[in-house]
C-alpha positions in Angstrom: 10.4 -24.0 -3.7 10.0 -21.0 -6.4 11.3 -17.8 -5.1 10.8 -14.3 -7.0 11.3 -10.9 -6.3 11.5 -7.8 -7.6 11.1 -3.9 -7.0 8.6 -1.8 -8.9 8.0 2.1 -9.3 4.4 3.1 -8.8 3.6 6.4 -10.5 2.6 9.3 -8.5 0.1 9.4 -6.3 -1.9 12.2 -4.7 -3.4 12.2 -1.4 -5.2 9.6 0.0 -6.3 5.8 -0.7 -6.0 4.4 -4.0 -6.4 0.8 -6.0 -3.2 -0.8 -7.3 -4.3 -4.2 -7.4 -3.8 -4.1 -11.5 -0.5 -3.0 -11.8 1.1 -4.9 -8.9 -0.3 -8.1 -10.6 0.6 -6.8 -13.9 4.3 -6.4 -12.5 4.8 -10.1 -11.2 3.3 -12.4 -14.2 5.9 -14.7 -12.1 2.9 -15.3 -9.8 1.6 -17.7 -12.6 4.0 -20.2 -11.8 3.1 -20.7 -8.4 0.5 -22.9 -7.2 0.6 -22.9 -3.3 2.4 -20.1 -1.8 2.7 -16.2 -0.6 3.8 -12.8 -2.1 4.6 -10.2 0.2 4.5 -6.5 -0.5 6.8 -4.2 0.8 6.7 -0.3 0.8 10.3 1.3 0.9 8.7 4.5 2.1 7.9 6.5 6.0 5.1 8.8 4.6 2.9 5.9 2.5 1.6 2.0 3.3 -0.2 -1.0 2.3 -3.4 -2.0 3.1 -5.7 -4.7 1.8 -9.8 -3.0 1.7 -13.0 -3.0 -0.1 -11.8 -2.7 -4.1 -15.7 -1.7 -5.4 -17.5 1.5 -4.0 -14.7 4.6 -3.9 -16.2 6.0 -1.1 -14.6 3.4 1.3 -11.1 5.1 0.3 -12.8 8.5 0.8 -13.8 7.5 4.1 -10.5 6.3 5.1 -8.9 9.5 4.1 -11.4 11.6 6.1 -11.4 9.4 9.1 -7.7 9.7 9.2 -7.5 13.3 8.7 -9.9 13.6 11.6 -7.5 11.0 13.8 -4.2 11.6 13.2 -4.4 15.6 12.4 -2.1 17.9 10.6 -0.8 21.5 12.6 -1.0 19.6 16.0 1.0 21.9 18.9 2.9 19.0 20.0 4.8 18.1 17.0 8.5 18.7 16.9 9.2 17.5 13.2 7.7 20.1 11.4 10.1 21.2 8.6 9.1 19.0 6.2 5.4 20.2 6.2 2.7 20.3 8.2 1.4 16.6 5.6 4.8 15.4 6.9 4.6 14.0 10.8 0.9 12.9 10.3 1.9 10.9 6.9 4.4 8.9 9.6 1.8 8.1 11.9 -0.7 7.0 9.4 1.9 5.0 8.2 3.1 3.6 11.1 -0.6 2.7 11.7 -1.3 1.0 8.7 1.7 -1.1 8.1 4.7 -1.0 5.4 3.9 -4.9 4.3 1.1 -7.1 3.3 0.7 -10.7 2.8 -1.5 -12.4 -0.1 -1.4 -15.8 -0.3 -0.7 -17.4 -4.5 -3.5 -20.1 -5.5 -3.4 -22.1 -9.0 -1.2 -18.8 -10.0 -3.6 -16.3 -8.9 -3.6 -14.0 -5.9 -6.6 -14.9 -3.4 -7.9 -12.2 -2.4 -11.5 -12.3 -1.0 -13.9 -11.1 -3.6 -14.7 -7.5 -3.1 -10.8 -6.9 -1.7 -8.0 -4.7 -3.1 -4.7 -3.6 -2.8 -4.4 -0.1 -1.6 -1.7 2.4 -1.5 -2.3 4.6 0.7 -0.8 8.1 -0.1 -0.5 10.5 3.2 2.0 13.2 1.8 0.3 15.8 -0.4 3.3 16.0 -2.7 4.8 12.0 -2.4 5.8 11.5 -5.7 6.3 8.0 -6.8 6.7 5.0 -4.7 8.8 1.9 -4.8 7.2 -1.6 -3.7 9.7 -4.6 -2.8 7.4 -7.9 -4.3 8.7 -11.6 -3.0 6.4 -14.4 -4.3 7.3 -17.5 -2.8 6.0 -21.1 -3.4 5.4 -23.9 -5.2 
């Protein structure tokens, strides 16, 4: 059993749902050695998340961002944790609700993602700056 891991910096970010695919495989050439296994991708961040979505027509990621906006809305009366900004208490639910972790499973080296899937990072802060990932590949 092959274990890796190691924490990456993404660069800034702004608002909404973007592709990272690239640069998380890019990060982990590690993943080469691995025939059979998993990585997992961890965000060590409240206001941001993971999610694994269509990686070839941008508008999917547009429609995300909209559909959230409309769901879990900013300036809402019954929110107490406002002095962070009115971005701030809606960027913990969206996160909440899309998860702070993925798993991909490693074949022949490779992750195996379905053909028209991506790695997204989805942004909910206006301002987030960069974001740090926690990447464990694990195999054989």
């Amino acid at each position: 059993m092959i274990f890796y891991q190691k924490e990456i910096q993404l660069k800034p970010y702004s608002r909404g749902f973007h592709l990272v695919t690239n640069e998380i495989i890019e990060s982990i050439p590690e993943l080469s050695q691995i025939e059979i296994g998993q990585l997992q991708i961890f965000i060590k961040h409240t206001s941001a998340s993971l999610t694994i979505n269509e990686n070839a027509d941008s508008t999917v990621r547009e429609d995300f961002e909209s559909h959230f906006n409309i769901m879990v809305p900013e300036n809402a009366s019954y929110y107490k944790h406002t002095f962070e900004g009115s971005d701030d208490m809606p960027a913990h639910i969206k996160s909440s609700l899309m998860g702070s972790s993925i798993q991909i499973p490693i074949t022949n080296g490779r992750l195996n993602l379905g053909t028209w899937q991506g790695i997204y990072l989805c942004e909910h802060r206006n301002n987030g700056g960069s974001r740090n990932l926690v990447l464990t590949a694990i195999g054989n």
